[in-house]
C-alpha positions as CSV (number, residue, x, y, z in Angstrom):
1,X,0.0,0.0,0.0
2,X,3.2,2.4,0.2
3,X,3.6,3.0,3.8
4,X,6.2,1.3,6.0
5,X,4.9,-1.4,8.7
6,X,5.3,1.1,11.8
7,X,2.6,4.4,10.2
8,X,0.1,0.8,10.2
9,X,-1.8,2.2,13.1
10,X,-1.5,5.6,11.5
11,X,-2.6,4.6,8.1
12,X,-5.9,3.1,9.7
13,X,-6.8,6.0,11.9
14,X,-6.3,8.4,9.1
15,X,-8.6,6.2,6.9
16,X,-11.5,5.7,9.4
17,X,-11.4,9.7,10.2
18,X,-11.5,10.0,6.6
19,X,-14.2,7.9,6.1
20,X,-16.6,9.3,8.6
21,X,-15.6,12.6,7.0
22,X,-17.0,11.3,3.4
23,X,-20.6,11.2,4.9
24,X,-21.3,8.2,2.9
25,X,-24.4,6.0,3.9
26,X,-23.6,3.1,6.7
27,X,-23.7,0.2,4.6
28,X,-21.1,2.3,2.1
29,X,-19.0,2.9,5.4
30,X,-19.5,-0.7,6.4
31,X,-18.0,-2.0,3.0
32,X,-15.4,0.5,2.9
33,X,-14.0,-0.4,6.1
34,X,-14.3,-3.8,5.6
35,X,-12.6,-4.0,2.1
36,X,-9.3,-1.9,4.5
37,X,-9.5,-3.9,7.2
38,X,-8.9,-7.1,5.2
39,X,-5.5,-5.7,3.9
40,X,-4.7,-3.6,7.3
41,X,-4.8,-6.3,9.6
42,X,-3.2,-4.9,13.1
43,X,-1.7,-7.4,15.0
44,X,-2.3,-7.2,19.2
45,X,0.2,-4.5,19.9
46,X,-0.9,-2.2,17.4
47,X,-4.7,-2.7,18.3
48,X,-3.8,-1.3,21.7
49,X,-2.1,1.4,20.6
50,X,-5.1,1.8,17.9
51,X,-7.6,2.0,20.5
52,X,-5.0,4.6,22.5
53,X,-4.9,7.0,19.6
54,X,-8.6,6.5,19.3
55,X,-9.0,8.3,23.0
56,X,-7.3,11.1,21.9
57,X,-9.4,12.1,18.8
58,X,-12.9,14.4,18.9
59,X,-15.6,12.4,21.2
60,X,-17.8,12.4,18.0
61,X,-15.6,11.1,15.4
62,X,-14.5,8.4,18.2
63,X,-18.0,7.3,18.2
64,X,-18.7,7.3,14.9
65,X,-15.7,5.1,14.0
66,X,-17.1,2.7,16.8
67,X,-20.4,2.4,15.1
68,X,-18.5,1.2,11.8
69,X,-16.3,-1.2,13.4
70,X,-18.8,-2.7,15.6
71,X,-21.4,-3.6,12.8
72,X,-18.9,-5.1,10.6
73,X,-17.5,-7.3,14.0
74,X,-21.1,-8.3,14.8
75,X,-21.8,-9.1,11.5
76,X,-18.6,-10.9,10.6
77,X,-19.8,-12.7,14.0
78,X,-23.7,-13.9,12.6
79,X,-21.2,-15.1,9.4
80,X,-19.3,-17.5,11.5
81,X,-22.2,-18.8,13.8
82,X,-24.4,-19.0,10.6
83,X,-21.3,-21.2,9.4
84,X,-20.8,-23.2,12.5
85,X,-24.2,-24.3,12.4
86,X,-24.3,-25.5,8.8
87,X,-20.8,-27.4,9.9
88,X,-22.6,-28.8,13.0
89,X,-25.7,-30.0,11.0
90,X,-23.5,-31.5,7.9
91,X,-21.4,-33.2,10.5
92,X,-25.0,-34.7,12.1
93,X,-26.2,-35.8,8.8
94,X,-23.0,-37.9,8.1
95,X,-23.2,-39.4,11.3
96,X,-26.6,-40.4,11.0
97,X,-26.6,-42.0,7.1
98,X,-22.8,-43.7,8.4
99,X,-25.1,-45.4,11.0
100,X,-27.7,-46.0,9.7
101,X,-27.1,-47.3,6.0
102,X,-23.2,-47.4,6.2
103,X,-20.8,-47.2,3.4
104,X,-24.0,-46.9,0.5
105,X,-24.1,-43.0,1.4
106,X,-20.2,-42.0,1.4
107,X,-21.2,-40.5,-2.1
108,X,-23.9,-38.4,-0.3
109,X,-21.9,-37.8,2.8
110,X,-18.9,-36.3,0.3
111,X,-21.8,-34.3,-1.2
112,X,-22.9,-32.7,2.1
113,X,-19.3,-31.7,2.5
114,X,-18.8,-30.1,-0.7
115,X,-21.9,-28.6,-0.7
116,X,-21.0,-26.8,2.6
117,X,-18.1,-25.8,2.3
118,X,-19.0,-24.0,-1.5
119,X,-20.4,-21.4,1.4
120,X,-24.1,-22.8,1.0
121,X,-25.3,-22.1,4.7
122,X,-28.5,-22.9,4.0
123,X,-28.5,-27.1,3.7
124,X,-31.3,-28.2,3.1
125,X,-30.5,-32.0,3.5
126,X,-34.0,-33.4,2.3
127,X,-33.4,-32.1,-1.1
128,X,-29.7,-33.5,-1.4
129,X,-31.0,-36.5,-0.4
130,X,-34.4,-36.9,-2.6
131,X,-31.6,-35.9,-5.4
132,X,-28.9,-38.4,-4.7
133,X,-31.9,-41.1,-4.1
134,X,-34.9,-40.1,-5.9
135,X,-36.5,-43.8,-5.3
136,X,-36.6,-43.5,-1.3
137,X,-34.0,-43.9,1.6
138,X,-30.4,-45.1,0.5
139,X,-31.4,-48.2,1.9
140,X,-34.1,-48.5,-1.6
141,X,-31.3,-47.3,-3.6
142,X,-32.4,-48.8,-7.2
């Protein structure tokens, strides 16, 4: 990005002030901030001494800043539990056809996994299933 590792903390607070200065809409902000934070990453140390410079800025802008970077957290947040859940439920699913009609579904059970892990959160498992097995259960596999 053109600026040496030790202005990183620098580089961010100057882009959030002048983000919040650009009096864009909050989803605009949101995406912005996003899209930065993804090549600015801070490690530990310079989030502390992020959050330090923060404190000595104008009460509103601090705030405003706060608002942008909390939304994107809690919704980076739903993302992952959202994701978790879908992981959980394929893992369930696999289980369940293992033990219950053994090696007939690893096709289906590979299928689950792929189709997971493409980012499809919502699994609906009825319709992979009534796909893979349009006759029944694996069990009345034709």
């Amino acid at each position: 990005m053109g600026f040496k590792p030790e202005e990183k903390v620098k580089v961010k607070l100057e882009f959030m002030r002048m983000l919040i200065r650009m009096k864009l809409d909050p989803a605009r902000m949101e995406l912005l901030a996003g899209f930065f934070e993804t090549y600015l990453k801070l490690n530990e140390e310079e989030e502390e001494q992020y959050y330090r410079e923060l404190g000595k800025l104008d009460r509103k802008e601090v705030e405003v800043i706060m608002q942008i970077t909390t939304s994107w957290h809690e919704k980076g947040r739903a993302e992952g539990e959202i994701k978790g859940k879908a992981e959980k439920a394929r893992e369930v699913i696999c289980k369940y056809l293992d033990r219950r009609f053994g090696e007939k579904t690893k096709d289906l059970q590979q299928k689950s996994s792929a189709y997971i892990q493409s980012g499809n959160t919502g699994l609906c498992p009825g319709r992979i299933i009534r796909r893979q097995y349009p006759g029944g259960s694996p069990g009345h596999h034709q």
